[in-house]
N, C-alpha and C positions, 0 to 999 in steps of 0.2 A: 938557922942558916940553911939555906938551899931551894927545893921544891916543893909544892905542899900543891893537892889537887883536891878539894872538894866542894861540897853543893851549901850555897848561902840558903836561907831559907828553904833547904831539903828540896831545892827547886834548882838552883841557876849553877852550873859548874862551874867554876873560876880554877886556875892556875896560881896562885901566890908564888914570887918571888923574890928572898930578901935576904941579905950578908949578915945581920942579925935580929937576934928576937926583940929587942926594943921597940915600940911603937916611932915609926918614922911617918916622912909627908907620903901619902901613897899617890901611884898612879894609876888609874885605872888604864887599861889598853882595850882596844875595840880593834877586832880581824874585819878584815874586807869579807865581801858577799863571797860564799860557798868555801871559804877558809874556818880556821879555829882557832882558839888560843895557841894552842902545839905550833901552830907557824911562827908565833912571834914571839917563841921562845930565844930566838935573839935579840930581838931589842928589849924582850922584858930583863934579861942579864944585862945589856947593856944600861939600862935605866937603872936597875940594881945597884952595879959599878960605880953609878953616880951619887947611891946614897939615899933612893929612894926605894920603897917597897913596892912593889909594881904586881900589878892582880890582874891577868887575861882572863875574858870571859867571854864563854862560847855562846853566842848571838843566838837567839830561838830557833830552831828545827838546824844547827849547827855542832860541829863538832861533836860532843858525847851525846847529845840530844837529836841526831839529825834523823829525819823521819821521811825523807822524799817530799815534803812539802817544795822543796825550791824549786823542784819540776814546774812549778807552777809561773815562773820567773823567764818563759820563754814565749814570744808571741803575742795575741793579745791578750791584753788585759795585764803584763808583765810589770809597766810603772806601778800601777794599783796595790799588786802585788807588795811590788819591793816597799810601797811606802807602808803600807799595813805591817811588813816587818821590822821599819825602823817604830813606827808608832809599838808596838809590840814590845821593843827591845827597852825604849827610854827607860819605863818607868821600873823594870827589871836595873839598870844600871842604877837607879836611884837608891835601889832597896842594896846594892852591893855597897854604894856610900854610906849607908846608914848603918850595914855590917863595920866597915872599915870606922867608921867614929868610933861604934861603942868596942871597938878593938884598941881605941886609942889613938887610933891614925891621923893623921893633919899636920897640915894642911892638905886638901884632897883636890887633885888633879884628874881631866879626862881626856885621853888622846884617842884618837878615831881614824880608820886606815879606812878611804873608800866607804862602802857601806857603815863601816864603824865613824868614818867620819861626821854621815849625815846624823847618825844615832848622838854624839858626841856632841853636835849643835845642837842638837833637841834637849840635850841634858841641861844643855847652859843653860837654853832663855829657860828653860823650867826649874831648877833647881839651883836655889842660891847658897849651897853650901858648895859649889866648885868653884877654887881659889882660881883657877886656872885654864883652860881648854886648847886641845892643839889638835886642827882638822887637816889631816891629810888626804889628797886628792878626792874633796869631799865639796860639797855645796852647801848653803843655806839655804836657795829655794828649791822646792819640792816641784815645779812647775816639771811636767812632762816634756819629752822631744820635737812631738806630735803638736799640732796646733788645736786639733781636737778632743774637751775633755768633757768627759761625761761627767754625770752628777754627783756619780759614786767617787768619780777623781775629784773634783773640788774637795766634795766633804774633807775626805782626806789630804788635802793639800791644808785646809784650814790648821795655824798656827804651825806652820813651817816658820824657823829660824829667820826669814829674811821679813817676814810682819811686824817683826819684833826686835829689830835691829840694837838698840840699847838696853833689852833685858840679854841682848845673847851675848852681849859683848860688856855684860856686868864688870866678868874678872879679865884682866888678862887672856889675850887671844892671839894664837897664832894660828894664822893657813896657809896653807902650801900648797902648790898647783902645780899641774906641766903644761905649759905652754900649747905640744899638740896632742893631746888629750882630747879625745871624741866620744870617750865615754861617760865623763864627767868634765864639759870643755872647764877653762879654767873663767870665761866671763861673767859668772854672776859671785864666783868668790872677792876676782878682784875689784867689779864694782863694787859687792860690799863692805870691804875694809876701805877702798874712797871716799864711801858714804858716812865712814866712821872717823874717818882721820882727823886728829884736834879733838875730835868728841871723848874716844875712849879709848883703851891702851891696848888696841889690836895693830898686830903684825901682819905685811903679806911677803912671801915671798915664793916666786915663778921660775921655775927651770924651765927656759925658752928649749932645749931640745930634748926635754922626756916626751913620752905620753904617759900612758896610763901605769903602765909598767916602766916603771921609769929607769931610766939607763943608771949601771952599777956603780957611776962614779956620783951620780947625781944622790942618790940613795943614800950613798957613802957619805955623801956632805952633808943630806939633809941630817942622817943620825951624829954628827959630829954637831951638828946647830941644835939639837933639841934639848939635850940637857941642862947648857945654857940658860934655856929660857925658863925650863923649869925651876932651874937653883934660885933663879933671878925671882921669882913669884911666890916659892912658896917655902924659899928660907932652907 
């Protein structure tokens, strides 16, 4: 029971946090850009609360690892940037599921706040061991602001989440959007669960008056809805 802070493959720092030693369904949580685990040490207690293990993990050049790399994340060349560190980040969260199996864990779940969001969709269409995925004010397409992309931006955009609409939405899916969000508007999430609806068991749902930071009552409701959907999915 409690907190437990170290590195999965002598590499990646994680947070654990769990009510007991029992192997339970875990969660994985993913922090927004230029955060860390240590932020969401509240909802990982609160996911806790509900009964699940719940494991933060500090995103590359973030939290116990952070190296001034995100300096880079300003001006241009900044989309590039940021997608290079979700591509960066997937296959790091895949190797923390593969810790959490041979721990015992399962069903395994991956929730994504923002940056952690877009990581989060990456995980699903790629890795078919997540029972579950829940993308907070996050996207599926990687498509830049700018109408113009260079070649290095394609590359990088190649096998974004919204190419692959029915491998991302293998398990259970939920996304969450605010309404006036301009940093991640919320219209290609909510096209994407349109595009899914009938097909496969994704959720949308939109706070018409967050934005990015999304107001404390909104917040308040979404983490009251989240557990829910977790219990629901992965038993």
């Amino acid at each position: 029971m409690g907190e437990h802070r170290y590195l999965v493959d002598g590499a990646i720092p994680v947070l654990k946090v769990h009510h007991e030693p029992r192997p339970a369904p875990a969660v994985v949580v993913l922090h927004g850009l230029d955060a860390s685990a240590e932020v969401q040490l509240p909802e990982l207690w609160r996911l806790a609360d509900a009964g699940f293990s719940t494991v933060g993990v500090d995103a590359p050049h973030h939290g116990r690892r952070r190296d001034g790399d995100l300096r880079a994340l300003e001006g241009p060349g900044a989309h590039a940037q940021f997608l290079r560190l979700v591509r960066e980040a997937i296959p790091e969260v895949s190797r923390v599921l593969t810790h959490l199996r041979e721990d015992g864990h399962g069903p395994l779940a991956v929730l994504g706040i923002s940056l952690g969001a877009y990581v989060a969709l990456g995980v699903a269409r790629a890795d078919e061991r997540v029972a579950a995925t829940v993308s907070l004010l996050g996207s599926p397409d990687w498509s830049p602001p700018a109408r113009e992309v260079s070649e290095e931006l394609r590359a990088l955009m190649r096998g974004a989440p919204v190419e692959d609409p029915e491998a991302t939405a293998r398990a259970p899916l939920l996304l969450v959007n605010a309404g006036l969000d301009t940093v991640v508007p919320p219209f290609a999430a909510r096209a994407f669960a349109e595009r899914l609806r009938g097909k496969r068991p994704v959720e949308y749902v939109e706070y018409p008056q967050s934005d990015h930071l999304m107001r404390p009552q909104d917040w308040e409701e979404l983490w009251g809805r989240i557990p829910g959907f977790l219990q629901r999915h992965l038993g």
